[in-house]
C-alpha positions in Angstrom: 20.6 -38.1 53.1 21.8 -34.8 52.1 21.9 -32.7 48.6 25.0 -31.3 47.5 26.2 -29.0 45.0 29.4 -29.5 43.6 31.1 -26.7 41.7 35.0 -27.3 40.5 37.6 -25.1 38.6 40.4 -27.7 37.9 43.3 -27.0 35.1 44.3 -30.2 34.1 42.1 -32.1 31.7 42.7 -35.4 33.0 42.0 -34.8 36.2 39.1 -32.8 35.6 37.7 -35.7 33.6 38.3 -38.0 36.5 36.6 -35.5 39.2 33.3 -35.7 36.2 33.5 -39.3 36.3 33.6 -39.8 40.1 30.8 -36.7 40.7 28.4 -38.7 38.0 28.4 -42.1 40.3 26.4 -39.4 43.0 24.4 -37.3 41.2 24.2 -35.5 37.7 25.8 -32.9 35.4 24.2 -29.6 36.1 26.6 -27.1 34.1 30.4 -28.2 32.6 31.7 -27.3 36.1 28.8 -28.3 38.3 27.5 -30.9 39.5 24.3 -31.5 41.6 24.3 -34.4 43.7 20.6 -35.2 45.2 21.5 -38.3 47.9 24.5 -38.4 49.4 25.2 -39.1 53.2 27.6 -37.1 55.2 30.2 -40.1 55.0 29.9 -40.2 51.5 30.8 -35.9 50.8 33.7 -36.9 53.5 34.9 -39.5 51.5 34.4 -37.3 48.1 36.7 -34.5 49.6 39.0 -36.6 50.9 39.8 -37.8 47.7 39.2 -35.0 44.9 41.3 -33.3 47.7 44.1 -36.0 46.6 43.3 -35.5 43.1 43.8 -31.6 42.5 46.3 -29.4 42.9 45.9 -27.2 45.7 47.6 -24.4 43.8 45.6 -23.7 41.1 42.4 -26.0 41.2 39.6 -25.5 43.4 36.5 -27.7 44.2 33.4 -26.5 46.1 30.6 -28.4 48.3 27.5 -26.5 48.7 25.0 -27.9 50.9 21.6 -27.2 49.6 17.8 -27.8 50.6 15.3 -28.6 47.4 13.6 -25.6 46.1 10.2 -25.2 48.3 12.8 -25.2 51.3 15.6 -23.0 50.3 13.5 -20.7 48.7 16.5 -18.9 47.5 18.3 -17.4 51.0 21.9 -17.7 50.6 23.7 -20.4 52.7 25.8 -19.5 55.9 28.9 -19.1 54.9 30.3 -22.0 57.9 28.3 -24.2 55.7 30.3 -24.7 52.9 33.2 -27.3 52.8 35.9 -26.4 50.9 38.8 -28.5 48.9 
């Protein structure tokens, strides 16, 4: 199992509500736009790209997946930047 941070910038409202509802089946609100998702597996932040990636507008929406570690282990070092999947 993995942790994720989710963090989205979508334009449309009823998309954006959608996105919210799907992210709160894996994890919980952490800011209006971000979303902290504590046990996911790596098919299930596949699955979650694939389809937010359906959901948004390429365009003009944008939708982040952050890989983290819990706090004693990150200890607050930036990621690698070929760690972050992007939508």
């Amino acid at each position: 199992m993995m942790k994720y941070l989710v963090a989205y910038d979508i334009g449309d409202d009823r998309v954006r509500a959608k996105v919210s509802r799907l992210l709160m089946k894996y994890g919980y609100r952490i800011q209006l736009s971000v979303f902290y998702l504590p046990r996911v597996s790596l098919s299930e932040v596949e699955a979650l790209v694939k389809t937010i990636g359906e959901m948004v507008d390429p365009r003009r929406d944008r939708v982040f997946f952050y890989p983290v570690e819990s706090v004693e282990e990150f200890m607050g070092y930036p990621l690698e930047p070929w760690e972050v999947l992007v939508v």
